[in-house]
N, C-alpha and C positions, 0 to 999 in steps of 0.2 A: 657923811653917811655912816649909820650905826652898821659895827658887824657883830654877829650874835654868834655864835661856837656852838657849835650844834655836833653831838655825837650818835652816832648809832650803831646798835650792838644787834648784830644777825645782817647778813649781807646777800637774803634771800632775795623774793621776786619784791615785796612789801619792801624790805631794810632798802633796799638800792632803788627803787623806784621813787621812795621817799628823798635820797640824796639827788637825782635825776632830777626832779619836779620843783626843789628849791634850788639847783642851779638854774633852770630854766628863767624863776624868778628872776635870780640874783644877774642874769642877762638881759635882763627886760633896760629901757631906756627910763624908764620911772620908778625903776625900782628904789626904794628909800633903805633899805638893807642888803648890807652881801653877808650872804652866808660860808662859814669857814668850816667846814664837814670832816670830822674823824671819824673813819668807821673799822668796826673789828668784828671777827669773826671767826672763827675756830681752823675754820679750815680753809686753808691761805690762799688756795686758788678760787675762792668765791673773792676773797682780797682783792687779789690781784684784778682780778673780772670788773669789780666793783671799779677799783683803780684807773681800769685803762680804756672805761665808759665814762671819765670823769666825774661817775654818782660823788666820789670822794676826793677830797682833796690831799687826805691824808690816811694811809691805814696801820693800823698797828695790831700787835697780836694780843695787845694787853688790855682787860676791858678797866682795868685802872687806868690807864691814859686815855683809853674813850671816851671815859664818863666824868673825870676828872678834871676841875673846871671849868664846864660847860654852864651854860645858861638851860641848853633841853638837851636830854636826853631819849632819843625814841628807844625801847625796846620792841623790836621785832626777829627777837632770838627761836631755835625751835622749842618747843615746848618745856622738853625736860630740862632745859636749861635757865628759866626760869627764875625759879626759885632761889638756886643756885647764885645768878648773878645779883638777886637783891641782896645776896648776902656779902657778894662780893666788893660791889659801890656803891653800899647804904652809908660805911665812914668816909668816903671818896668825893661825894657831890656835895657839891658845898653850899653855903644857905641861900634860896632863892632858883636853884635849879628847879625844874619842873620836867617830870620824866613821864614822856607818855608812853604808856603799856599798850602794842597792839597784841598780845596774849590771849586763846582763843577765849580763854575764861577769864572774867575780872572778880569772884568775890576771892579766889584765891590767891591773888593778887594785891588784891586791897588787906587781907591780912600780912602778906609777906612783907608788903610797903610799910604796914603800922610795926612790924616788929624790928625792921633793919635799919630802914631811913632814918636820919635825921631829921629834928622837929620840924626844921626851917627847907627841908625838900620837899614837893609835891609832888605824890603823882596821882597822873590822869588816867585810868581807862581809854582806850581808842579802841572801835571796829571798822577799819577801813569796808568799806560797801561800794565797791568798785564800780568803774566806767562801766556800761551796760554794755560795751564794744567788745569788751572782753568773760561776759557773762560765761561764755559758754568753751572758751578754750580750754579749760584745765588745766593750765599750765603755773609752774610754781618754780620757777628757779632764777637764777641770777642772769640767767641770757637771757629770759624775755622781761626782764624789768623793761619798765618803758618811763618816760615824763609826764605821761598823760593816762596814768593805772585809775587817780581818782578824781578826774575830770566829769562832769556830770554824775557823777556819785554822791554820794551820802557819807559825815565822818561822823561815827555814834559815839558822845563821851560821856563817859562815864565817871565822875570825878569822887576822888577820894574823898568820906565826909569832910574832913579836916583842911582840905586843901580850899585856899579863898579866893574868890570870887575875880580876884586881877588873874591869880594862874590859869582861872578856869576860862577866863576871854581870851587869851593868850592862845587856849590852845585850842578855840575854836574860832581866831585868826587865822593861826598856821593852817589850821583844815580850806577856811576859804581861800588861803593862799596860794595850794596845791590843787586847787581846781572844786575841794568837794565843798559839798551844804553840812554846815554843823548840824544835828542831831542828839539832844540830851537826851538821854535813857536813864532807869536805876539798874546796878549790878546785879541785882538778884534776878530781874526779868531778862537783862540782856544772857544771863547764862540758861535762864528758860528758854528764851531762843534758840542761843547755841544746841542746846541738845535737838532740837529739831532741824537745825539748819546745817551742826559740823558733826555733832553726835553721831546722829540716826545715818545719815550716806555714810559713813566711817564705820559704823556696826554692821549695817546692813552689807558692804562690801566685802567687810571680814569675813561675815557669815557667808555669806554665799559662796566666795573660795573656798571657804573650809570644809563647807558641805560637799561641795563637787569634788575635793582633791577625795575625799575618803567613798567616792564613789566608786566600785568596781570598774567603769567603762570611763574614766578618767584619763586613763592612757590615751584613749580615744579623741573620745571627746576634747579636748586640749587640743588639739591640732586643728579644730574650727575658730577657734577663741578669735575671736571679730571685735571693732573699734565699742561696739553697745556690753562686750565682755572688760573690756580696759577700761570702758569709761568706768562701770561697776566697781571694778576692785582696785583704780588708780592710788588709794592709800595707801596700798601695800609697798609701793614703791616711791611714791610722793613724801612721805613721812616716815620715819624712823618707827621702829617697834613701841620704843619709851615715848614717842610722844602722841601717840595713839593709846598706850596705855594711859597718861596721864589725862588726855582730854576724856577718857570716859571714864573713871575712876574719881576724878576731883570735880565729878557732875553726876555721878555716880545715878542719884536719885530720881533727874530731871530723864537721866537717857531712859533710866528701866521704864518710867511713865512713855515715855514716846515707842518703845521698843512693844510695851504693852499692848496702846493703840495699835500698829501697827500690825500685831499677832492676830487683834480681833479682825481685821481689816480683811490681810491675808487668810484669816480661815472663812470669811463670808468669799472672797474670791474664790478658794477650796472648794466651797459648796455649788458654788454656779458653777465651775466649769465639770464639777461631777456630776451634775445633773443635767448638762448640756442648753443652760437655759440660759440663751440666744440673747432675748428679749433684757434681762436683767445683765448679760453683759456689755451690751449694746450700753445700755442706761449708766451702769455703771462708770465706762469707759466714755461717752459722750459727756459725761457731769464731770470729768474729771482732766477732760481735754480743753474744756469750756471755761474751767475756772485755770486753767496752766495759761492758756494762751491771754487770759486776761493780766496775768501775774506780770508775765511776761512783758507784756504790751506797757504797765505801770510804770514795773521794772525800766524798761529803757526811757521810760518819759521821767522817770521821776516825781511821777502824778500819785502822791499818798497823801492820802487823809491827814492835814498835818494839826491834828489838835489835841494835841500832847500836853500845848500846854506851855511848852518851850518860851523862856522869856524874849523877849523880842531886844535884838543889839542894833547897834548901828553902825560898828566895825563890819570892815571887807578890807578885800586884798591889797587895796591898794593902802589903806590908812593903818596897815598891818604895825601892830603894839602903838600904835602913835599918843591912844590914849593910855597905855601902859605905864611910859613914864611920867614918873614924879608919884606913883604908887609904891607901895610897900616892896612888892615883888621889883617892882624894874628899878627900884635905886639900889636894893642889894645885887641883882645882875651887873649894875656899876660899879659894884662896893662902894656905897653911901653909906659910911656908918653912923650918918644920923640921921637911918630910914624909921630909925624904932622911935625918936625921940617923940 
């Protein structure tokens, strides 16, 4: 039985659900690979957490030993940290590693990869697009990681130009391995999304805190502050300042267009509720209940329109890397040094 070293650097709800979900694997009775899991993190009691859920088999504080000699490495770090660590184990991962980025944005990623990594590392883009079970908790920390976060979900990859074509089955293996459906995207659309889907609720919560805090009757008013008020401005306390600034700032262009929309939007709602016209908000609010609940509904089926375009594999979970080896990538994951020959 092959085992693969797998590290992961951020030991949030994503980081540790990730280590969670290949142990579950690596317990299966057919599983054809165990997985040996380093995981690190900044801050030692997510460590520890990770640790003594057995997400990990190993943790350390140093993202040099995380990433250092692995075959994959996931990042699922918080945002401002990012950058930072491509700089930190670009000379670190050695040839044939493949690191997949769950990072809310990938073209700034893919630049950071092309300038740190080494020739012979790849990385992948990932969006985890979680279980539909959990669509609607909110929740982002290292206590409710769970095994089963991308189970009937969707894994969007997004692969580095450079990166080839064995890395790139590899790591949408590991996604059917962990329960989700691969999903090929390009980086430049997947962060047009972003700004509509992590952007615009992250802007829009800011704003509206900040609006209300500088209101005269705020003193007040705060003392209503109800679960439809937290779900609103949940960012402020979910994510760090830095990494709210960087997710809107390194999309900069894509949020101001959605923020825009969304100004035109808000001022046609302005105008019906000042004119008291019933009929148009009925209209309004029925057109907009009608397509949620269909979203919705998709959403947990997993029923999309899937013609993308996407090449058609023939790996799954259970033949996981099988056609891998005796490829480029899997004889250097061996150290074959006559994978080049």
């Amino acid at each position: 039985m092959n085992t693969i070293n797998v590290g992961i650097l951020g030991l949030g709800r994503i980081g540790t659900s990730f280590g969670l979900a290949l142990r579950r694997y690596s317990a299966r009775k057919d599983a054809r690979q165990q997985f040996n899991v380093t995981g690190y993190d900044a801050l030692e009691a997510r460590g520890t957490a990770a640790r003594n859920r057995s997400a990990v088999d190993h943790v350390t504080r140093s993202m040099f030993d995380a990433a250092g000699n692995k075959d994959i490495v996931i990042l699922a770090l918080p945002y401002r940290e990012v950058a930072a660590a491509y700089r930190a184990i670009g000379k670190e991962v050695r040839d044939g590693t493949v690191i997949l980025d769950a990072s809310p944005l990938k073209l700034p990623s893919e630049a950071w990869a092309s300038k740190h990594l080494q020739p012979e590392a790849y990385a992948i883009g990932i969006t985890p697009v979680v279980n539909p079970a959990y669509l609607f908790d909110g929740l982002d920390d290292t206590e409710h990681a769970v095994a089963d976060l991308f189970d009937n979900g969707h894994m969007l990859l997004m692969p580095h130009p450079k990166a080839p074509k064995d890395a790139v089955e590899l790591a949408a293996d590991l996604a059917e391995l962990i329960g989700a459906k691969p999903h090929f995207a390009d980086a430049a659309e997947h962060d047009v999304w972003a700004a509509s889907t992590e952007g615009l609720p992250a802007a829009l919560g800011v704003a509206a805190f900040a609006t209300l805090t500088r209101r005269d009757d705020w003193d007040d008013a705060r003392r209503a502050g109800n679960p439809a008020f937290g779900r609103l401005t949940h960012h402020l306390t979910d994510a760090h300042p830095d990494d709210l600034r960087d997710l809107l700032l390194n999309n900069r262009e894509n949020v101001a267009r959605q923020i825009d929309a969304t100004i035109e939007t808000l001022t046609t709602l302005r105008t019906i509720l000042a004119q008291n016209d019933q009929a148009a908000l009925e209209g309004l609010l029925i057109d907009a209940a009608q397509t949620y609940q269909l979203w919705v509904m998709r959403r947990q089926k997993g029923d999309w329109d899937e013609k993308s375009g996407a090449p058609k594999r023939e790996s799954s979970a259970d033949i996981f890397m099988s056609g891998l080896f005796g490829t480029a990538v899997s004889k250097r994951l061996r150290g074959d040094k006559k994978s080049d020959e």
